[in-house]
C-alpha positions as CSV (number, residue, x, y, z in Angstrom):
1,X,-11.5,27.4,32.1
2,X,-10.3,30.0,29.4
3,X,-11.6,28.4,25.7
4,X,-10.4,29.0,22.8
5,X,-8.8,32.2,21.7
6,X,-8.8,33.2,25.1
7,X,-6.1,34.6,27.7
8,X,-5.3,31.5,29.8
9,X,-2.9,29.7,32.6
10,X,0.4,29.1,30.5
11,X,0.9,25.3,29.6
12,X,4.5,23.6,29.7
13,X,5.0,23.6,26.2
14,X,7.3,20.6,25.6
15,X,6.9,19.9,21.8
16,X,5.9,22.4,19.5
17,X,3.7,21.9,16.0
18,X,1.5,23.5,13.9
19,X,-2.1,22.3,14.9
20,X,-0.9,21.3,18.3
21,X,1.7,21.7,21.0
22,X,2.3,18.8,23.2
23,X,2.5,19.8,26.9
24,X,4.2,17.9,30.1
25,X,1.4,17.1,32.3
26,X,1.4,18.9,36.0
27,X,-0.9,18.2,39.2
28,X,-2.7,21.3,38.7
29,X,-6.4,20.9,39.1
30,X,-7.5,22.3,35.8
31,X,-4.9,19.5,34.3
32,X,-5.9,16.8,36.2
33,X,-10.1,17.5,36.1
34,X,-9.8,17.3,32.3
35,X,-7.4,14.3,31.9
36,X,-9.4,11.9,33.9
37,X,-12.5,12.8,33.1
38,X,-11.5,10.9,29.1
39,X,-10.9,7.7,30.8
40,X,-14.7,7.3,31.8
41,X,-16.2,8.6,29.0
42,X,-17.3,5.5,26.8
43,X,-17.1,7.1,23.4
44,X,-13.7,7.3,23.9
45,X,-13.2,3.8,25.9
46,X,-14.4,1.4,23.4
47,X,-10.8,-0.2,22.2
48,X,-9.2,0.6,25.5
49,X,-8.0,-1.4,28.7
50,X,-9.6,1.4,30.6
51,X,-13.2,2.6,31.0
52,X,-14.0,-1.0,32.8
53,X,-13.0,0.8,36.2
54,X,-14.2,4.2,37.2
55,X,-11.3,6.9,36.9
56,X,-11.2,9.5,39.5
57,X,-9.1,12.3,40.2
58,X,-6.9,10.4,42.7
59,X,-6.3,8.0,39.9
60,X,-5.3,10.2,37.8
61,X,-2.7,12.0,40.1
62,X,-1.3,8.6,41.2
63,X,-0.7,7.9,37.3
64,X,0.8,11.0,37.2
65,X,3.2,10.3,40.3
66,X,3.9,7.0,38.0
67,X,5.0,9.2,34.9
68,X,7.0,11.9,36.1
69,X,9.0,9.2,38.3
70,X,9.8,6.7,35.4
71,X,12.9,6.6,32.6
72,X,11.0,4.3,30.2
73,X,8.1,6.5,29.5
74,X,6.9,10.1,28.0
75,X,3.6,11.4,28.4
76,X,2.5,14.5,27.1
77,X,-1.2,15.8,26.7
78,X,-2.1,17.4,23.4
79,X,-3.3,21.0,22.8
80,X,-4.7,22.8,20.1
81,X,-2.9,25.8,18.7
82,X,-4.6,29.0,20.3
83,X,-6.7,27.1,22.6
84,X,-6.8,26.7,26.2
85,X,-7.5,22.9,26.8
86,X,-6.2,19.6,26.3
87,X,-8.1,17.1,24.0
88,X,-6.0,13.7,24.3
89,X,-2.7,12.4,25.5
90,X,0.1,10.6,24.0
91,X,3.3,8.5,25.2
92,X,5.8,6.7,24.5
93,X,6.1,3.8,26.7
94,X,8.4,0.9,27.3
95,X,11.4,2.8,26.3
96,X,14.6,0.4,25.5
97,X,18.0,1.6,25.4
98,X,19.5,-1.8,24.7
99,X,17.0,-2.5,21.7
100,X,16.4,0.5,21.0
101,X,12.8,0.3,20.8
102,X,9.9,1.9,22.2
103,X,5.6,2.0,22.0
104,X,3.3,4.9,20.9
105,X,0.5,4.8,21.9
106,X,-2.5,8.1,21.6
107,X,-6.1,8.6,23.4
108,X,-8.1,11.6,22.1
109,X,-10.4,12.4,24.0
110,X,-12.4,15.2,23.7
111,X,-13.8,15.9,20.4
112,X,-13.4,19.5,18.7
113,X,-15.5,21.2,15.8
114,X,-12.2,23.3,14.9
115,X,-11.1,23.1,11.0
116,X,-7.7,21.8,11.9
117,X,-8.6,19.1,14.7
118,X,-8.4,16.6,11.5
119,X,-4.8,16.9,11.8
120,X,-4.5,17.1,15.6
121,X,-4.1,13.5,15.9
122,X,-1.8,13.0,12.9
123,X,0.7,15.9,14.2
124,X,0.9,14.3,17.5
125,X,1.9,10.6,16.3
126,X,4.3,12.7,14.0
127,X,5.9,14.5,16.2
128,X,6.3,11.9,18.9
129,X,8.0,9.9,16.2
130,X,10.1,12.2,14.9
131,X,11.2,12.9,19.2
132,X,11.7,9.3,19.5
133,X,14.3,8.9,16.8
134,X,15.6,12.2,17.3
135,X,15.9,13.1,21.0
136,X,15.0,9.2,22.4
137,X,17.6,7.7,20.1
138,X,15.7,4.9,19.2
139,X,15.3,3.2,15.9
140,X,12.1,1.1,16.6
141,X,8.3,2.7,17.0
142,X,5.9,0.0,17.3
143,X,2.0,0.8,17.8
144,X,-1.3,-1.7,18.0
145,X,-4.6,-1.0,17.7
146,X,-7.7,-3.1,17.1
147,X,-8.1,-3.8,13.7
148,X,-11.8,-1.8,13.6
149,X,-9.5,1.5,13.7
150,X,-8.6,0.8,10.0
151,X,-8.8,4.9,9.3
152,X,-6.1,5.6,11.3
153,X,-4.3,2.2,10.0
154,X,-4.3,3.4,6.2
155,X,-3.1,7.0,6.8
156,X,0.2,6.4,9.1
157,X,1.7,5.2,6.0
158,X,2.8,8.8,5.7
159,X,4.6,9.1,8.6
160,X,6.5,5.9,7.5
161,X,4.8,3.3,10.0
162,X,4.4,0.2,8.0
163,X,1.9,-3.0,9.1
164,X,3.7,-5.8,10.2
165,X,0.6,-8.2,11.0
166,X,-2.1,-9.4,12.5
167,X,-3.2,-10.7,16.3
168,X,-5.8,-12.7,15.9
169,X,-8.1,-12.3,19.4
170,X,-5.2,-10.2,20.9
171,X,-7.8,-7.8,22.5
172,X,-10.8,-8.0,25.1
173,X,-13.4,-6.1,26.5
174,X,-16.2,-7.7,28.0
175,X,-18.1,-10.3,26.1
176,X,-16.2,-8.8,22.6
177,X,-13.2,-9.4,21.1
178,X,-11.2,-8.2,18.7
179,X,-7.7,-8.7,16.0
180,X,-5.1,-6.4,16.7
181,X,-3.1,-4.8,14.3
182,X,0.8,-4.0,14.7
183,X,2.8,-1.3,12.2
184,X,6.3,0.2,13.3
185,X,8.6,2.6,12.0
186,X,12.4,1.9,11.7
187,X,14.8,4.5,11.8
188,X,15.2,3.7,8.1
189,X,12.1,4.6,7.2
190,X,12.2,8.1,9.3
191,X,15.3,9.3,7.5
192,X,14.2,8.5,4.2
193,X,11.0,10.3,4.9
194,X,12.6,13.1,6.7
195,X,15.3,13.6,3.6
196,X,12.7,13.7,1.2
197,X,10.6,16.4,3.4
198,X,13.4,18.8,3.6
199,X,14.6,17.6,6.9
200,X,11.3,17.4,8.9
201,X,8.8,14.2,9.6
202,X,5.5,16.5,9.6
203,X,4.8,17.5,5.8
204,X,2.6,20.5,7.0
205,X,-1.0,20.5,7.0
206,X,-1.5,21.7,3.4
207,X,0.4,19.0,2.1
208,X,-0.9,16.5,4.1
209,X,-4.4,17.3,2.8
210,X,-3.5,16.6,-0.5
211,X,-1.0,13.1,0.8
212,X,-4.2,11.8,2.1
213,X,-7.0,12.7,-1.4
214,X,-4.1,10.5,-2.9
215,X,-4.4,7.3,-0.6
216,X,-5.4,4.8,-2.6
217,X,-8.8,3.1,-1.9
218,X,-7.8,-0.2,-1.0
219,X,-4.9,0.0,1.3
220,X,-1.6,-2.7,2.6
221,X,-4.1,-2.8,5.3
222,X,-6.8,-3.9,3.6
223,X,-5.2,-6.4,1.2
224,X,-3.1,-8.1,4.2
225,X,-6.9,-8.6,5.9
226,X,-8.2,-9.9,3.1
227,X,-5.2,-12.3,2.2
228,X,-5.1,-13.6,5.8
229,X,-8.6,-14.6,6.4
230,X,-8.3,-16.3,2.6
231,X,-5.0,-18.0,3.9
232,X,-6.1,-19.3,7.2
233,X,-9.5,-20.3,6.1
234,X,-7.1,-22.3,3.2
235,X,-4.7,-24.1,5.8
236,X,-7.4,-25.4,8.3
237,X,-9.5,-26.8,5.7
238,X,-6.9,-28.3,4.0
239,X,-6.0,-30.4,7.1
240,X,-9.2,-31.2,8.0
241,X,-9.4,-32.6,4.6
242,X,-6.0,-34.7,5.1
243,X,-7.2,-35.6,8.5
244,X,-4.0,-33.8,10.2
């Protein structure tokens, strides 16, 4: 496989970015060999469904049969800017036309030293976004993710994704479990952002360096943990002392 900087096999760009450009997936052997091989990894599994069930190749191309066959979902796999690999995937999945809603969801899953693969995650949940409102038409993104992820909780603020609550035990893996925590974006909240960032969702990387020195310590995020567990821990103990 051609690394990075190299002359390599031409990827079906279908999104392009700064730090990354978010390809179609294809059944071609170097595609397939590095997208399946994430799913058994367990630094990458942790807060996952998968990784409880060996992933093969086979797997991988019958989940692919799955994608390129439905009208609900996109998948694309995310590449680096002058590189010749993929290092995660992203989609969005249960695509509504009636509510006009849909999921994002993001796996990275191959880690890279490069100075810009800080950003390769936030461009792809920005530009996904910015396709689903734009392109998708709807004017609901909702994501989850295990409470434990609070990093990536406190800095999708700037793409306009606001936190909506918390699941309590929503999530399971083993013997573990673990709150979940739901944000969305509303159309609203794109086109404000997207007016005040001269007509695109993604700020640019220099910008966004400075957006997140400016996050405050203590987040939404953090303050709606802290009030929950306060309020909950209130309203049981205040019926067990009424005997409800």
């Amino acid at each position: 496989m051609a690394g990075r900087g190299q002359e390599g096999p031409a990827d079906d760009v279908f999104i392009r970015g700064e730090v990354v450009d978010l390809c179609a997936p294809s059944r071609e052997e170097r595609v397939l060999q590095q997208w399946y091989r994430w799913f058994n990894d367990p630094d990458v599994t942790p807060y996952l469904y998968q990784g409880v069930f060996p992933n093969t190749r086979e797997r991988q191309e019958r989940f692919y049969d799955t994608v390129t066959n439905s009208d609900n979902r996109i998948v694309l796999l995310i590449k680096p800017k002058s590189a010749n690999y993929f290092v995660g995937v992203a989609s969005l999945s249960f695509i509504d036309h009636v509510q006009r809603r849909c999921h994002f969801a993001m796996v990275i899953g191959k880690k890279d030293d490069a100075p810009d693969s800080i950003y390769y995650a936030m461009e792809t949940k920005c530009r996904m976004t910015e396709h689903a409102f734009e392109q998708v038409g709807v004017e609901r993104v909702q994501s989850e993710q295990v409470v434990e992820l609070i990093k990536w909780q406190r800095w999708q603020v700037l793409f306009g994704y606001q936190i909506e609550g918390i699941l309590r035990n929503n999530f399971r893996k083993g013997h573990r479990v673990w709150d979940t925590m739901m944000a969305s974006c509303l159309l609203e909240d794109y086109l404000r952002l997207k007016e005040a960032r001269s007509g695109s969702l993604w700020p640019g990387k220099s910008a966004l360096f400075e957006m997140l020195k400016n996050l405050p310590a203590e987040s939404t995020v953090d303050r709606l943990r802290a009030w929950l567990a306060a309020e909950q821990a209130e309203n049981l103990w205040g019926m067990l002392k009424r005997g409800e």
